[in-house]
OpenMM code with the backbone's topology and positions (N, CA, C; nanometers):
from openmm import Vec3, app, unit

residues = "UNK UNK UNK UNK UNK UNK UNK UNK UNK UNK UNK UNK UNK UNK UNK UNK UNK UNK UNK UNK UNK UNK UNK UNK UNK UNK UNK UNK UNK UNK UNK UNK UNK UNK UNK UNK UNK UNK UNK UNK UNK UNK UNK UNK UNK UNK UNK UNK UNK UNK UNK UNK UNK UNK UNK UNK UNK UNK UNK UNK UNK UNK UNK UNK UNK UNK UNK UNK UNK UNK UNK UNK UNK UNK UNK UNK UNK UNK UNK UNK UNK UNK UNK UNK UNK UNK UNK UNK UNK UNK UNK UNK UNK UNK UNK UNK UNK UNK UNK UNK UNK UNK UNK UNK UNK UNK UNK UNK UNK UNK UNK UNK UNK UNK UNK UNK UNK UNK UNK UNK UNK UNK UNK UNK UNK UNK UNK UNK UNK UNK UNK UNK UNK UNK UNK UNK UNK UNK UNK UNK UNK UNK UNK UNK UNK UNK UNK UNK UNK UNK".split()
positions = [
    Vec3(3.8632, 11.3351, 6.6762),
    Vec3(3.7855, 11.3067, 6.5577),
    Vec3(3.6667, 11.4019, 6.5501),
    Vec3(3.6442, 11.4598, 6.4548),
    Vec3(3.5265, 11.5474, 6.4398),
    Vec3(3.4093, 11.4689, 6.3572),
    Vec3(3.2515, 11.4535, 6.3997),
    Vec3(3.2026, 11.3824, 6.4048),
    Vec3(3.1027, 11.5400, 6.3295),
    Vec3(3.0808, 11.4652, 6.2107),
    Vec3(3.0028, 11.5509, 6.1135),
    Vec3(2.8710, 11.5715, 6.1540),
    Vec3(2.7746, 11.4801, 6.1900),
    Vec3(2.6663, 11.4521, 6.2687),
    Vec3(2.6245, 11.3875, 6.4269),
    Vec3(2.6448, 11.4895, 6.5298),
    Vec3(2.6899, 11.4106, 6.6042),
    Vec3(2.5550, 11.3261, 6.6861),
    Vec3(2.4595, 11.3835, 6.6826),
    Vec3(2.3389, 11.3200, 6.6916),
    Vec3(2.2901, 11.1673, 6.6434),
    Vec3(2.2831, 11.1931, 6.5275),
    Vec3(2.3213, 11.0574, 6.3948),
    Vec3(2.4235, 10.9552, 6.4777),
    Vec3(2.5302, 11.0183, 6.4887),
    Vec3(2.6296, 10.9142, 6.5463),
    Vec3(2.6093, 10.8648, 6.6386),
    Vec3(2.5312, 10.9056, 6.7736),
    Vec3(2.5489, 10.8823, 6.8753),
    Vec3(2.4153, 10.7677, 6.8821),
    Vec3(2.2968, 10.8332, 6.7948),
    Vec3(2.2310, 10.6820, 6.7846),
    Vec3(2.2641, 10.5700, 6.7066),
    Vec3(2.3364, 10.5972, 6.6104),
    Vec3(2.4085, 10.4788, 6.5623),
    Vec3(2.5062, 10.3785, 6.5818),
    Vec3(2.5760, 10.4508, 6.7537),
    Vec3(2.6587, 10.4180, 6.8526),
    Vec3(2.5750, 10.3027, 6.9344),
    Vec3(2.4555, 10.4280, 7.0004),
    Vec3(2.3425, 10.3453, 7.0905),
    Vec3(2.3243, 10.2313, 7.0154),
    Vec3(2.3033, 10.1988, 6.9154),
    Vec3(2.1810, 10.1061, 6.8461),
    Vec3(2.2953, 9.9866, 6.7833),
    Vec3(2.4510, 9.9871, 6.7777),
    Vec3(2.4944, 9.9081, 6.7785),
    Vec3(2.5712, 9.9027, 6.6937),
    Vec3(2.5442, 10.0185, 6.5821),
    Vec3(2.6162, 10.0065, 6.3938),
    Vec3(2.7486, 10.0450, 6.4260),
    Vec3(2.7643, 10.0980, 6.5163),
    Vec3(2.9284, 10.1420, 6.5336),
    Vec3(3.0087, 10.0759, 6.7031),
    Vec3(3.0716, 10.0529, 6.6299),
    Vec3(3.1512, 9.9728, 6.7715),
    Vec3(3.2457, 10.0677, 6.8436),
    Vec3(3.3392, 10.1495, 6.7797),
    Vec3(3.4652, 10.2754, 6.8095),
    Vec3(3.4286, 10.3574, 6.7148),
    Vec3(3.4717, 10.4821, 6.7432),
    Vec3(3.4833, 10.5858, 6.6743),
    Vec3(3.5568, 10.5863, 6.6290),
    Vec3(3.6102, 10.6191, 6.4698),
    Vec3(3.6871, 10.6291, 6.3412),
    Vec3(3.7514, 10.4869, 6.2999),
    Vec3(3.7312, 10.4059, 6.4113),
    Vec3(3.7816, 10.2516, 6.3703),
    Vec3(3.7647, 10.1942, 6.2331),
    Vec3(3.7017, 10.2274, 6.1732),
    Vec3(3.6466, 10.1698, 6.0219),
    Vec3(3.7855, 10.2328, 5.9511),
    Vec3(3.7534, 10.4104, 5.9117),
    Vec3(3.8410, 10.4727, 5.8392),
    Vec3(4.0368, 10.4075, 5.8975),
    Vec3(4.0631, 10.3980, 6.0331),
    Vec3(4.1843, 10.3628, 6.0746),
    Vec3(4.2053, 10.2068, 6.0224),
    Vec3(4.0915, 10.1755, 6.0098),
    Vec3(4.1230, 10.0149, 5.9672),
    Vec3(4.1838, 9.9998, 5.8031),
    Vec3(4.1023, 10.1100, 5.7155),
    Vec3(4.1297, 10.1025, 5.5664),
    Vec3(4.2386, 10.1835, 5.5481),
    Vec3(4.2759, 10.2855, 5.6295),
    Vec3(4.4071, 10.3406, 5.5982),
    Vec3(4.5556, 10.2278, 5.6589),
    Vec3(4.5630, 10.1445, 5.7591),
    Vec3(4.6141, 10.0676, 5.7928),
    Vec3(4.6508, 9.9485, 5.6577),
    Vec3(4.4948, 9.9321, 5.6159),
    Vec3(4.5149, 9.7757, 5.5178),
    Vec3(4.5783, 9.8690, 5.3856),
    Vec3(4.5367, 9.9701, 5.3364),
    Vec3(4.6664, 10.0170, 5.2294),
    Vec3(4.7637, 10.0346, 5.2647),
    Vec3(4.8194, 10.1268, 5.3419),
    Vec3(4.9545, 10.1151, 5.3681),
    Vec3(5.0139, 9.9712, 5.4318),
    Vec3(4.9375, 9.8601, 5.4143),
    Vec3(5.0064, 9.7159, 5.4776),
    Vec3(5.0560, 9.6331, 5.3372),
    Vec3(4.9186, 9.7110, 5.1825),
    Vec3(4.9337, 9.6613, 5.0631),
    Vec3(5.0350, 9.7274, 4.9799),
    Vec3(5.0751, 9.8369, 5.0813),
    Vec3(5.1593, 9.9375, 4.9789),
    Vec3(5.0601, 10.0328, 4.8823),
    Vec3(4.9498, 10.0295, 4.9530),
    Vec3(4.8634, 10.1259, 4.8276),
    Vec3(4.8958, 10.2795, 4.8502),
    Vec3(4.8169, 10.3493, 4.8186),
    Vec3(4.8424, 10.5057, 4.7869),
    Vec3(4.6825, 10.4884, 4.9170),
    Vec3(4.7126, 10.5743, 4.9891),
    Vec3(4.5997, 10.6272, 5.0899),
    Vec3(4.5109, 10.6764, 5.0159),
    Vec3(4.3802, 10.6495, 5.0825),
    Vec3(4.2472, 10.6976, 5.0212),
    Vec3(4.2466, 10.8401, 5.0258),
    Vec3(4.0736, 10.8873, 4.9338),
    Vec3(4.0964, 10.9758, 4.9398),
    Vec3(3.9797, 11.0127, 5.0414),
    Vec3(3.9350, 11.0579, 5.1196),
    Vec3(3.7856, 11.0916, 5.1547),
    Vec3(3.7740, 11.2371, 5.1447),
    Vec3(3.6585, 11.2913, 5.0860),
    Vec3(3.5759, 11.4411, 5.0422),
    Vec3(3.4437, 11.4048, 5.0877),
    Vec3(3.4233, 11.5239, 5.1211),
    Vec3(3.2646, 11.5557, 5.1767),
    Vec3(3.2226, 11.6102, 5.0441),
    Vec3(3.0616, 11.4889, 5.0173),
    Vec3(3.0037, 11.5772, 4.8950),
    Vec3(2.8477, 11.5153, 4.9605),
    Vec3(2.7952, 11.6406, 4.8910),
    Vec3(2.6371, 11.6356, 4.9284),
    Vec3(2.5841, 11.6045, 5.0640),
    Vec3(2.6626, 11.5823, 5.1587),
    Vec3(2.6410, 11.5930, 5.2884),
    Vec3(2.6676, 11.4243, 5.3523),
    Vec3(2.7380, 11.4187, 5.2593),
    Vec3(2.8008, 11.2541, 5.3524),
    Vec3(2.9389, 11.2891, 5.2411),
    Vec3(2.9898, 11.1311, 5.2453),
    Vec3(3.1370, 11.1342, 5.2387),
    Vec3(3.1425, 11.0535, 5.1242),
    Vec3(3.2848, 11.0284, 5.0481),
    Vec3(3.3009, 10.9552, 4.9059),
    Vec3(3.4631, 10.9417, 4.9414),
    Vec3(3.5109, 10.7960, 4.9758),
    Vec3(3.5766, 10.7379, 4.9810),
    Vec3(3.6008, 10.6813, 4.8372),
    Vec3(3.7484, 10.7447, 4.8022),
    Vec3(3.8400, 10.6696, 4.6960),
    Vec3(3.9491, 10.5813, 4.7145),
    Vec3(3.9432, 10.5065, 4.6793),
    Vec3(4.0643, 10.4159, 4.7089),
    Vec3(4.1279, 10.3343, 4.5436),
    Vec3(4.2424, 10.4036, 4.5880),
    Vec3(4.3367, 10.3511, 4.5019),
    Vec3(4.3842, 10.2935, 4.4240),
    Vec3(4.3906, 10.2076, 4.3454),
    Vec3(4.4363, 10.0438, 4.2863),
    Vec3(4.5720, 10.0342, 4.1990),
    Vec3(4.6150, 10.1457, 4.1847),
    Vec3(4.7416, 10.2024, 4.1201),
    Vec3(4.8257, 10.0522, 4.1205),
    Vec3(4.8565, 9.9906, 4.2143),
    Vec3(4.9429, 9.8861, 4.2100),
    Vec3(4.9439, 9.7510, 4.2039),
    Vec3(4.7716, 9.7295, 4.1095),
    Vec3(4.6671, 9.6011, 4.0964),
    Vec3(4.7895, 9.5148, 4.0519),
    Vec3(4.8610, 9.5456, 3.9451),
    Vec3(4.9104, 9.4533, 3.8257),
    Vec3(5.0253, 9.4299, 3.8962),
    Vec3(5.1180, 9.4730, 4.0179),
    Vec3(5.1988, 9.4719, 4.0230),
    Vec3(5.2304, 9.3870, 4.1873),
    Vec3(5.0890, 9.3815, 4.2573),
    Vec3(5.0689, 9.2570, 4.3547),
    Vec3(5.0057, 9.1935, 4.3205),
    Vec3(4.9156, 9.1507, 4.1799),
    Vec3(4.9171, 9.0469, 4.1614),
    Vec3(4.7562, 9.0206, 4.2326),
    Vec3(4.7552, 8.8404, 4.3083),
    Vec3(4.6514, 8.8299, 4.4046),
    Vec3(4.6536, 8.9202, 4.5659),
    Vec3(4.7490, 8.9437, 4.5731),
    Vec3(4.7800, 9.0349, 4.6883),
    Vec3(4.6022, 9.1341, 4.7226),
    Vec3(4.6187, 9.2002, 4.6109),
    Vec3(4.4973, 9.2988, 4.6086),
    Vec3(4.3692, 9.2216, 4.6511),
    Vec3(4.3189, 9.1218, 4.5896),
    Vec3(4.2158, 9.0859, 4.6001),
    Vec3(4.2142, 8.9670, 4.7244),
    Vec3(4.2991, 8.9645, 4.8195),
    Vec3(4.3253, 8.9114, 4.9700),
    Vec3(4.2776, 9.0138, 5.0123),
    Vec3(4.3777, 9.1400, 5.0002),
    Vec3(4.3260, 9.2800, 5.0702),
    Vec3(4.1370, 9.3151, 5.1256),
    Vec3(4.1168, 9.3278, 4.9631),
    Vec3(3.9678, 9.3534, 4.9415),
    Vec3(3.8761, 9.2756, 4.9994),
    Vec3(3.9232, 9.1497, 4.9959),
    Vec3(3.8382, 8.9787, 5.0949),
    Vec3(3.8619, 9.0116, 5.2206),
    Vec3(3.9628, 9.0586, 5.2805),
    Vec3(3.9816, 9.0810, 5.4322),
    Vec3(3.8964, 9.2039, 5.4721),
    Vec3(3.9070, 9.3029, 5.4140),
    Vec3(3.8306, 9.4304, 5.4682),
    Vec3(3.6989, 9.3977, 5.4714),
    Vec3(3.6158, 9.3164, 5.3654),
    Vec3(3.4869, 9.3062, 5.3570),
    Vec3(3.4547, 9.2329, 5.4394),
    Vec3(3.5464, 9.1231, 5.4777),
    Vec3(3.5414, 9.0100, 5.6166),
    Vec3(3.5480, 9.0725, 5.7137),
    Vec3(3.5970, 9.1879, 5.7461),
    Vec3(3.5944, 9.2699, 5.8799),
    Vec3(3.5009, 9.3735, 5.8560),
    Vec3(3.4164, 9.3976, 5.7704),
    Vec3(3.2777, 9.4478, 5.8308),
    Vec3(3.2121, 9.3538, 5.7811),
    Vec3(3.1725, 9.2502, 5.7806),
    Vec3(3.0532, 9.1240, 5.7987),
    Vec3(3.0416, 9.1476, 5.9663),
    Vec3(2.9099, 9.1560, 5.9821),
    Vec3(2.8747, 9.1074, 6.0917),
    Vec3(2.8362, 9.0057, 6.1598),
    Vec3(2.8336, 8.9158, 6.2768),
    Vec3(2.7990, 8.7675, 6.2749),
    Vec3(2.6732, 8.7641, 6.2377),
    Vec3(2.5496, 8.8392, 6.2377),
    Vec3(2.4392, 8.8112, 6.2101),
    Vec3(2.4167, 8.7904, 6.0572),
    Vec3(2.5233, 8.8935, 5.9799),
    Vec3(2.5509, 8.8294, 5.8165),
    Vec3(2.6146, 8.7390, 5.8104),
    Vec3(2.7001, 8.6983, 5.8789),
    Vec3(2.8075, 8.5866, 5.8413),
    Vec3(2.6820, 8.4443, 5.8543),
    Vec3(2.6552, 8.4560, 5.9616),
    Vec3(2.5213, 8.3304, 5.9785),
    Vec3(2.4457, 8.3298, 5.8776),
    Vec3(2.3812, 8.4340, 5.8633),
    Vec3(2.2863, 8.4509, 5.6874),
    Vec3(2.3693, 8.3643, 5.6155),
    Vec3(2.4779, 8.4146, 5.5601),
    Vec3(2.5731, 8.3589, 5.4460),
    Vec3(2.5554, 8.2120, 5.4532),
    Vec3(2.5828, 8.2037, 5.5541),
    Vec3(2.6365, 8.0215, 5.6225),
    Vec3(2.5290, 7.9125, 5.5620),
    Vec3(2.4096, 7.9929, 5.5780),
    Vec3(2.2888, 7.9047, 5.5426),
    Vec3(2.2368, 7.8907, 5.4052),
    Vec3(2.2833, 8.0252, 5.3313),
    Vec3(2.2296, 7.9941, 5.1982),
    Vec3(2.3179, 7.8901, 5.1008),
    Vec3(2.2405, 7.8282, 5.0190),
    Vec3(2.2706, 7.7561, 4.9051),
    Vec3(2.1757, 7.7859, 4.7852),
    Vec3(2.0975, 7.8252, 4.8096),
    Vec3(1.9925, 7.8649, 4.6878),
    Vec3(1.9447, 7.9857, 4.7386),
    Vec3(1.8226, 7.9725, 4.6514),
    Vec3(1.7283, 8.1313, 4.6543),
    Vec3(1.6524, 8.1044, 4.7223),
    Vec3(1.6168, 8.1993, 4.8563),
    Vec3(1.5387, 8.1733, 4.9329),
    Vec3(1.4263, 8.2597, 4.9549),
    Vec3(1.3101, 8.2527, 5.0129),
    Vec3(1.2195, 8.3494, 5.0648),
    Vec3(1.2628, 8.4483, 5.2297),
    Vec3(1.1950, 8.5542, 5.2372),
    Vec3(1.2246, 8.5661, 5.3359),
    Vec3(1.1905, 8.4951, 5.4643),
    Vec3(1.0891, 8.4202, 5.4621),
    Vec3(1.0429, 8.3423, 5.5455),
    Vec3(1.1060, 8.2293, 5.5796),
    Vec3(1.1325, 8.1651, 5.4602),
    Vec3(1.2784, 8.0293, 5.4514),
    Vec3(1.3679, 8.0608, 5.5385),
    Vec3(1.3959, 8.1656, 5.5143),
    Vec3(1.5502, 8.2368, 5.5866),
    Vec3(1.5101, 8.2178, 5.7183),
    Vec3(1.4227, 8.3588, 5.7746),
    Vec3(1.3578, 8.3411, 5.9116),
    Vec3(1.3485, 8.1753, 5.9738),
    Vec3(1.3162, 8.0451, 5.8664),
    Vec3(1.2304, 7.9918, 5.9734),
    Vec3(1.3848, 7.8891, 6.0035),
    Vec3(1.4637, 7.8937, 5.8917),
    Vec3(1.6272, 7.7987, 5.8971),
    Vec3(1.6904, 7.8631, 5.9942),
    Vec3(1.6837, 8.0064, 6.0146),
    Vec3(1.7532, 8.0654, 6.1573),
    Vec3(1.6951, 8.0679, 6.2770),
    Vec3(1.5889, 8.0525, 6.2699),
    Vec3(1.4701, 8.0251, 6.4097),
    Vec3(1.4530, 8.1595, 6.4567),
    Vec3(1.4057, 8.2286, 6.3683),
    Vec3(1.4164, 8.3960, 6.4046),
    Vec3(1.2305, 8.4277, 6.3906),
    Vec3(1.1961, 8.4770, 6.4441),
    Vec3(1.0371, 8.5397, 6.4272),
    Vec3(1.0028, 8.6732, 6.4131),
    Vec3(1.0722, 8.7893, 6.4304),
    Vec3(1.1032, 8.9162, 6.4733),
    Vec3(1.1293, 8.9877, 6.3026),
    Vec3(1.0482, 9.0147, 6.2019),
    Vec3(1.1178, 9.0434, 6.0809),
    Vec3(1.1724, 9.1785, 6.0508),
    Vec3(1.1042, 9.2664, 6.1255),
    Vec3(1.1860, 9.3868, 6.1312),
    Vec3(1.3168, 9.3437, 6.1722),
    Vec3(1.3259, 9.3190, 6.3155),
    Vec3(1.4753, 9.2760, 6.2958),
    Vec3(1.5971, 9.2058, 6.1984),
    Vec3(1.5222, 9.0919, 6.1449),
    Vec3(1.5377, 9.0015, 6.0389),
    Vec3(1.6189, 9.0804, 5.9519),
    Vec3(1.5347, 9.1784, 5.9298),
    Vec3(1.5702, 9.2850, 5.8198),
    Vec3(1.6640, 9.3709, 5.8338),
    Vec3(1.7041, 9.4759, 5.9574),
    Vec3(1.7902, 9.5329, 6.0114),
    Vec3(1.9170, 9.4662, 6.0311),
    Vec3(1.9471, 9.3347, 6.0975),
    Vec3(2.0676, 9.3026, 6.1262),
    Vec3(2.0832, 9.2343, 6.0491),
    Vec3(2.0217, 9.2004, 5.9391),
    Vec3(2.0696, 9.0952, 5.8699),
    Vec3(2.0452, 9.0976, 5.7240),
    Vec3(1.9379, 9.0686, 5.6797),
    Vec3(1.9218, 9.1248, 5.4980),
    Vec3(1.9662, 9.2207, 5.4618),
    Vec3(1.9248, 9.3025, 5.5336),
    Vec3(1.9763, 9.4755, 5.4724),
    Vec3(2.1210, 9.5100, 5.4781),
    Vec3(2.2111, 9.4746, 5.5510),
    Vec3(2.3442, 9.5249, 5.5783),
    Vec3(2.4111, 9.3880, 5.4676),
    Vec3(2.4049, 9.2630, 5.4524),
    Vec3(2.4206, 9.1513, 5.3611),
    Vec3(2.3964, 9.2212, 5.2292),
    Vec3(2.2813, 9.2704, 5.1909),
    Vec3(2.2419, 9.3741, 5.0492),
    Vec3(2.3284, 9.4791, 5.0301),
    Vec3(2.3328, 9.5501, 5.1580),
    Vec3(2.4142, 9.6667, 5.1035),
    Vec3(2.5514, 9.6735, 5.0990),
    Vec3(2.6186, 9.5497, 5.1493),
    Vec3(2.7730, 9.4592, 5.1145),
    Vec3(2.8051, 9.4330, 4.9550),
    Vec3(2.6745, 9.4200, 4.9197),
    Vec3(2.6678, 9.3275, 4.7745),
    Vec3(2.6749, 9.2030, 4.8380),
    Vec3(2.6652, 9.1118, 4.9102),
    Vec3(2.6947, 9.0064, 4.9696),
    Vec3(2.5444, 8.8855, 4.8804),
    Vec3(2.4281, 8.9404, 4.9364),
    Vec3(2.2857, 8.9220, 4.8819),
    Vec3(2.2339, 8.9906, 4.7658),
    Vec3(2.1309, 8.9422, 4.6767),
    Vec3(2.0685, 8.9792, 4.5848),
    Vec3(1.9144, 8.9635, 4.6020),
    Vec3(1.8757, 9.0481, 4.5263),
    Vec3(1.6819, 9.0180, 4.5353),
    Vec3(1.6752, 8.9343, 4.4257),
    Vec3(1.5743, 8.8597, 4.3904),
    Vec3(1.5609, 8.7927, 4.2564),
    Vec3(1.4767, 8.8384, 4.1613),
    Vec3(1.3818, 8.9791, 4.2033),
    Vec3(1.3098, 8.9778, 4.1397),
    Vec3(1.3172, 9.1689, 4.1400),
    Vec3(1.4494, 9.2329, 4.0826),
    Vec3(1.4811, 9.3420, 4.1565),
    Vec3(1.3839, 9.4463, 4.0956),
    Vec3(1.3060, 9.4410, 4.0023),
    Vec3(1.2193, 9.5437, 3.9141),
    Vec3(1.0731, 9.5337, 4.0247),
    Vec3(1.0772, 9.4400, 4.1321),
    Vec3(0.9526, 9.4093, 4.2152),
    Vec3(1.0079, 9.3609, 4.3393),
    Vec3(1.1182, 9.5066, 4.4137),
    Vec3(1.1781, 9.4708, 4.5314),
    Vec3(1.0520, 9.4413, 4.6296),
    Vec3(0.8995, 9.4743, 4.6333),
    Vec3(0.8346, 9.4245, 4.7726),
    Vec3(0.7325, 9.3403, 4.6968),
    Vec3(0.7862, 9.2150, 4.6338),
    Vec3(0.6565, 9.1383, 4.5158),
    Vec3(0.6963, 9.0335, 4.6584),
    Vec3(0.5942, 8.9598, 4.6661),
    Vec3(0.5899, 8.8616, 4.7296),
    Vec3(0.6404, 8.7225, 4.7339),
    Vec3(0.6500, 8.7176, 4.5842),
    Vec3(0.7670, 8.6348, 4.5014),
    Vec3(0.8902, 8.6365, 4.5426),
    Vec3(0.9152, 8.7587, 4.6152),
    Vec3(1.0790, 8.7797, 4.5681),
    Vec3(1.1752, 8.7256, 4.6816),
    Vec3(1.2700, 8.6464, 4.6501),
    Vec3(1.3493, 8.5581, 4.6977),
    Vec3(1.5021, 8.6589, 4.6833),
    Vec3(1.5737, 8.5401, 4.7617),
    Vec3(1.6843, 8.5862, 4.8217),
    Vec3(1.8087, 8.4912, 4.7614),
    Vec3(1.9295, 8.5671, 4.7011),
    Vec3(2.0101, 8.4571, 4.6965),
    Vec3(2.1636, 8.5350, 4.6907),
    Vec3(2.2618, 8.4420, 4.7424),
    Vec3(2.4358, 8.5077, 4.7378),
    Vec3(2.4589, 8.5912, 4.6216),
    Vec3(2.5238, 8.6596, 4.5713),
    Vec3(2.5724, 8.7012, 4.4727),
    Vec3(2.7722, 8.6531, 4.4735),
    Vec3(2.7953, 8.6554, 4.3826),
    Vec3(2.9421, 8.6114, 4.3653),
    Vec3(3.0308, 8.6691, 4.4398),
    Vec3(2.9833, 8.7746, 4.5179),
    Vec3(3.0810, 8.8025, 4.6209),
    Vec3(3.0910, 8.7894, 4.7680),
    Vec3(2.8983, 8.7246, 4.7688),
    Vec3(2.8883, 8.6284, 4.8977),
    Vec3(2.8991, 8.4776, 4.8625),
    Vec3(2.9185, 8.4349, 4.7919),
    Vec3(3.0138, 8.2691, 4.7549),
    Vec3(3.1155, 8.3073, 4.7737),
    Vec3(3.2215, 8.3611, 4.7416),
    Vec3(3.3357, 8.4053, 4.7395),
    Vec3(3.4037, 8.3794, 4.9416),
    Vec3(3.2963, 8.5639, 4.9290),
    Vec3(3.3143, 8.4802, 5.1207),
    Vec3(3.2665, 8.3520, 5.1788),
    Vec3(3.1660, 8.3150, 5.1454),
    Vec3(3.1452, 8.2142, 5.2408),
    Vec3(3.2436, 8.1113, 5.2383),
    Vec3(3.3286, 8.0311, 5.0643),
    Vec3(3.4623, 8.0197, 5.0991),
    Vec3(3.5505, 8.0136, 5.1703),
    Vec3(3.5623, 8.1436, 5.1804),
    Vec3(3.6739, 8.1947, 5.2174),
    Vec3(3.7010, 8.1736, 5.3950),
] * unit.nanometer
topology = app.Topology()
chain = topology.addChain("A")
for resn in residues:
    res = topology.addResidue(resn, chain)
    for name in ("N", "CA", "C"):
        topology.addAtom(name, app.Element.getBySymbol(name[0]), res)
């Protein structure tokens, strides 16, 4: 595997974001060819990568596809998001959150858990025109109901 940044990688190895090397990409080429999809595409642009993927055969599996799409996103949840998920029912503060998980540490808070939940689409801000207002609360978006479901 040729590792575009290998510096980058190797602290992102250290620090926990990556478990195996290329395991992610082997995982999504695996779940299309399991759906019958057309293999992605990946291109290097602007100095990271742009993953395309397929849907050519939406109409023709039906719910099939959207099992697919629920499973892959379920296999990168991490338990520290999956726990997030678990707890919400409403809109919360960040502090709510912190104090229902018994967590004190908010940098961390933030690292393993809000931030990777946000950048899933999993979480929403409530108040997104005033992402650091003091106001601003936390709540699922329809595709973290969906998982927690699921």
């Amino acid at each position: 595997m040729i590792t575009r940044n290998p510096l980058i990688a190797d602290v992102c190895f250290k620090a926990g974001y990556i478990d195996s090397w290329g395991r992610g990409t082997l995982k999504i080429y695996e779940a299309c060819n399991a759906a019958g999809l057309p293999e992605p595409e990946i291109t290097g642009l602007d100095g990271g990568i742009l993953v395309t993927l397929h849907n050519d055969l939406v109409d023709s599996l039906g719910g099939q596809t959207n099992d697919l799409v629920t499973d892959l996103v379920t296999d990168l949840v991490t338990d520290p998001v999956k726990s997030l998920l678990l707890i919400m029912d409403q809109e919360y503060s960040i502090s709510e959150l912190m104090r229902f998980m018994k967590l004190t540490h908010k940098p961390n808070f933030r690292k393993n858990y809000l931030q990777p939940a946000i950048e899933l689409g999993l979480i929403e801000i409530t108040i997104p025109e005033k992402p650091s207002s003091s106001k601003q609360k936390y709540r699922l978006t329809s595709k973290g109901k969906s998982l927690k479901i699921a």
